[in-house]
MARDREN-388818 format. One record per residue (C-alpha): residue in one letter; x, y, z. Coordinates in nm, 3 decimals. Layout:
<nodes>
rest:px:py:pz
A:X:Y:Z
...
</nodes>
This chain:
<nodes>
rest:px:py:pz
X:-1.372:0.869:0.330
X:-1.138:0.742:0.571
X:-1.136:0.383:0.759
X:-0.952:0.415:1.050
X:-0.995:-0.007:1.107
X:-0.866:-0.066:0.752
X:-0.581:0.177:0.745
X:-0.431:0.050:1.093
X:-0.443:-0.336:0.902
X:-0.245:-0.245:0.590
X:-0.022:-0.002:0.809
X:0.040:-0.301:1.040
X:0.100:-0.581:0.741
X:0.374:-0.327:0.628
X:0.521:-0.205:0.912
X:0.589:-0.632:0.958
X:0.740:-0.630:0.641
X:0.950:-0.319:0.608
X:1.006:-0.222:0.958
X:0.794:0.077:1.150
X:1.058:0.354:1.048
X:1.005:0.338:0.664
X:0.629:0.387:0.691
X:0.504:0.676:0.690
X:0.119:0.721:0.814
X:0.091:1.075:0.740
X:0.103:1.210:0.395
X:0.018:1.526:0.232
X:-0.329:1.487:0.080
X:-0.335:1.453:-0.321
X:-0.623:1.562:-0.587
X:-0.490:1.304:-0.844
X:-0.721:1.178:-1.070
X:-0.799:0.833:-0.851
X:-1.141:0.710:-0.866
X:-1.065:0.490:-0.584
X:-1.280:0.707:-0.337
X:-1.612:0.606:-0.497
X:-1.494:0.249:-0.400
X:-1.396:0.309:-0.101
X:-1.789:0.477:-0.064
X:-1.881:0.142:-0.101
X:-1.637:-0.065:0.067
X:-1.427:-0.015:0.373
X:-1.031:0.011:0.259
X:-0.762:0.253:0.231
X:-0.509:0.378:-0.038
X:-0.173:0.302:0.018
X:0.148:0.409:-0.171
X:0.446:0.256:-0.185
X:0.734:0.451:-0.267
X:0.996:0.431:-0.571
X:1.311:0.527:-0.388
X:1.516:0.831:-0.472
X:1.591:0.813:-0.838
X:1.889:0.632:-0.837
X:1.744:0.371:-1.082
X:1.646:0.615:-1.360
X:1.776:0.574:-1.704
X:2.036:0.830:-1.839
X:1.810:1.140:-1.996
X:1.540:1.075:-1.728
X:1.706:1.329:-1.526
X:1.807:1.316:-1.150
X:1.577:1.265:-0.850
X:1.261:1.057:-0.797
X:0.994:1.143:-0.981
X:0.630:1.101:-0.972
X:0.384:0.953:-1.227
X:0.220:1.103:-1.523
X:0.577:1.322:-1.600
X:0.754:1.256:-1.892
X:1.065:1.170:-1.704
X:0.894:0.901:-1.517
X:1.120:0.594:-1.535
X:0.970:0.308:-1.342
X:1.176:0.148:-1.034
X:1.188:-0.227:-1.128
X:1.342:-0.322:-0.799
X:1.048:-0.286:-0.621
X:0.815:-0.528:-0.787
X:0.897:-0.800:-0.534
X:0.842:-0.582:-0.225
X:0.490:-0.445:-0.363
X:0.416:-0.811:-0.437
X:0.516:-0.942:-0.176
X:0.278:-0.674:0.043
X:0.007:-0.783:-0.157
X:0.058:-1.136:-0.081
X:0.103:-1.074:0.316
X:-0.219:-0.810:0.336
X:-0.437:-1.150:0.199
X:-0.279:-1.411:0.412
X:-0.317:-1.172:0.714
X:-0.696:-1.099:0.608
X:-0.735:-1.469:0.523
X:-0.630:-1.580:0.831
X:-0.819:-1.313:1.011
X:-1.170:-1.448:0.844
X:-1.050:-1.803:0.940
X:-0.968:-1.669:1.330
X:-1.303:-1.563:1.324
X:-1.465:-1.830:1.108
X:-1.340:-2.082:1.368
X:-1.443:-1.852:1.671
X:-1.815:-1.841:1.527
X:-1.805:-2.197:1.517
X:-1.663:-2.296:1.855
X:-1.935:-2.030:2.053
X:-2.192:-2.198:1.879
</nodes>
């Protein structure tokens, strides 16, 4: 199920963050085992991935190249705890602050 309304939000809140030409909109579609679809039955949102870089911080004997999960070689990037933080941080201030906009519009047509 796709939101188009939700999708353009968390696009936005990263493109802000990271700059328009390191997000990509358009992936190739996956059949991992997510479950997140029967949520998003239930509640508008999208899926969002944030990428791991190109391998450079894999330990020796995980082998060159990025990797994806679920692979024995997988070796975790570290470095980019503080930028998937810090999206999650930005998406709720920016939705916070949207249900406050409108909170306060509510209030003021009333």
């Amino acid at each position: 199920m796709i939101h188009p309304a939700e999708t353009a939000f968390a696009v936005e809140v990263m493109r802000d963050l990271v700059g328009a030409d390191r997000v990509l909109t358009q992936i190739v579609p996956s059949m991992g085992a997510e479950d997140f679809a029967y949520m998003l039955e239930e509640v508008p949102g999208c899926y969002a991935w944030l990428g791991a870089g190109d391998g450079g911080h894999r330990a020796e004997g995980h082998g060159a190249g990025p990797c994806m999960l679920h692979n024995d070689s997988y070796d975790f990037n570290d470095d980019i705890i503080p930028l998937g933080a810090t999206y999650w941080v930005k998406l709720a201030e920016r939705w916070l602050g949207a249900q406050d906009a409108e909170a306060g519009d509510a209030r003021s047509t009333s």
